[in-house]
C-alpha positions, 0 to 999 in steps of 0.5 A: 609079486604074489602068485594068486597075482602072476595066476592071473597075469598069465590068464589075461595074457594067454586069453589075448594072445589066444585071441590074436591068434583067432584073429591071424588065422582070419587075416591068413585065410584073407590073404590065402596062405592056407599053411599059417591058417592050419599052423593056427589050429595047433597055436590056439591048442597050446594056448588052450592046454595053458589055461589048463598048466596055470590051473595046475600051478603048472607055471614053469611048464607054461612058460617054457611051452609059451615061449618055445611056441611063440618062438617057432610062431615068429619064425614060420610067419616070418618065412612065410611071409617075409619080414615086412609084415613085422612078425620078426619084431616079437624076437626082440620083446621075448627077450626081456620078457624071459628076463623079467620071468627069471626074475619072478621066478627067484621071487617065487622060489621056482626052477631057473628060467635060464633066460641067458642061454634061451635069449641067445638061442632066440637071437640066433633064430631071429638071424636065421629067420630073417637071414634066409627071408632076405637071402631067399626070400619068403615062401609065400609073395603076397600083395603088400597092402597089408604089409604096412599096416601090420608092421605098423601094428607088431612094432607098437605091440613090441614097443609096448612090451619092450616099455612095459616090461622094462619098466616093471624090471627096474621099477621091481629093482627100486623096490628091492633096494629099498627093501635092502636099505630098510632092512640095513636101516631099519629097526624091526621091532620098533620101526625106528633107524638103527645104530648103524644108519644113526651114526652115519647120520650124525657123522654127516651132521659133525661135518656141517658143523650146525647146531643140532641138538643129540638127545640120548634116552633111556628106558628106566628100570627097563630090566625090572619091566623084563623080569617083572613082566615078561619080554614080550611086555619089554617089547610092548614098551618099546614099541609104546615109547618109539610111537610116542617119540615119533608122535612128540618129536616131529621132525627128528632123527630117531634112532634105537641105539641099543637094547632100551636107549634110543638117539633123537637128533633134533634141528631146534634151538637147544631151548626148543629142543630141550622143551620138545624132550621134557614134553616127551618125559611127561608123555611117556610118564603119564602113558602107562603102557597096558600089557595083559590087562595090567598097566605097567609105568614107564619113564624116561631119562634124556641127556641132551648136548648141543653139537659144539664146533669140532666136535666129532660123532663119537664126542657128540655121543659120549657128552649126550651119554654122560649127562644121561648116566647123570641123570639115571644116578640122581634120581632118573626120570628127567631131561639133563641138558647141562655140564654138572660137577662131579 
């Protein structure tokens, strides 16, 4: 989460909490419990001197006022009026909610929330609270005919932060893996698989035992492109021919193995596969990749074997590598399916 976004967040949730308190004090003067009506003068304060802390990117302050407020909030409702009418609930959707504010904390690189400790210190107060109303019993004795209703209404808005938050923790944990695994998988510069995720894959595939097809490509004369025209160019090819293998070669594994080689893994008769790889040659020879305003030529060299029973990753490879070293000593620029003599 960006921090223009948890800006905003913070102003939409200090405005309605700032209205529920508004509203409280009007319930409170109704019921005639005239320390929660004066108690709601210094709340709306706090939640004011907010809008002023975010303003000032002041947020870690924020928080901590926030949450030691709401705390002490629910604990002075609680007391006075007992633990019927729900105030005691907001204990239990403060604790994920710190959670989840460690969390954005890290991701902004901000100070620790310590959401541990503070969790702890607020399920100790919770006890206490409710601890002396049940021993005790509330300050104030008031009629209960509201009592249901506002249980009722704290126990959805505590549900509703409970479901909310956790949600968002897990859902922001997915997206972390993802991230991770994009990063263990992922090629940078040209959006492909990597070496890494390519050989688990093709171990995977060794053991089903189907008759894919592994077609090793190389870039050729790539290190004349680099010291001709420049690395950036060298990547601007890259980058040119990953776009049309992926355009060509739907449905495939595509991986860059290494520097200007690349792995495709193909499901397709061997036949199939081998057509789909010359219409690459053919693309990529007749798309000349244009860098700085000079258009610079670009072909391919593809060895293709088709996965024999028994065959391990590593035999796979190194049959689809020497009919490509084949190919680069006579003559380059083509597809080389086949065993040859020599």
């Amino acid at each position: 989460m960006e921090l223009s976004a948890v800006r905003k967040v913070s102003v939409v949730v200090n405005t309605v909490i700032l209205l529920l308190v508004f509203g409280l004090a009007a319930f409170f003067a109704i019921i005639k419990v005239p320390f929660l009506v004066a108690f709601s003068v210094p709340t709306a304060c706090i939640y004011l001197v907010g809008y002023f802390l975010i303003h000032k990117d002041k947020l870690d302050i924020y928080v901590w006022m926030i949450y030691c407020w709401l705390t002490l909030y629910m604990g002075v409702t609680t007391l006075c009026l007992g633990y019927g009418y729900g105030f005691h609930l907001y204990c239990f959707s403060m604790i994920p909610i710190m959670f989840v504010t460690e969390y954005i904390a890290y991701k902004l690189e901000r100070r620790s929330m310590r959401a541990l400790p503070v969790s702890i210190v607020i399920a100790v107060f919770y006890i206490l609270c409710t601890g002396y109303v049940s021993y005790f019993g509330p300050v104030y004795e008031r009629d209960q005919k509201y009592a249901a209703l506002f249980w009722i209404f704290n126990a959805l808005t505590v549900f509703g932060f409970l479901i909310y938050y956790t949600y968002y923790i897990v859902q922001a944990v997915i997206v972390s893996e993802g991230k991770l695994k994009e990063a263990a998988f992922i090629d940078k510069l040209t959006g492909l698989y990597n070496r890494h995720y390519m050989f688990d894959r093709l171990v995977a595939l060794t053991n089903e035992n189907s008759g894919n097809v592994l077609a090793m490509t190389d870039i050729d004369n790539f290190k004349h492109i680099n010291d001709t025209y420049g690395h950036n160019a060298g990547d601007m090819v890259l980058q040119a021919v990953s776009e049309r293998m992926r355009t060509v070669c739907t449905d495939c594994v595509i991986a860059r193995w290494g520097g200007e080689e690349f792995l495709i893994v193909s499901k397709l008769p061997v036949e199939k596969a081998c057509a789909m790889l010359e219409e690459l040659r053919q693309c990529v020879e007749s798309s000349p990749v244009s860098c700085e305003g000079t258009d610079i030529s670009v072909t391919l060299t593809i060895g293709a074997a088709e996965h024999a029973d028994g065959q391990d990753a590593d035999e796979w490879v190194k049959v689809a590598d020497s009919r490509l070293y084949y190919g680069k000593n006579h003559g380059k620029n083509q597809v080389v399916a086949e065993d040859y003599d020599g």
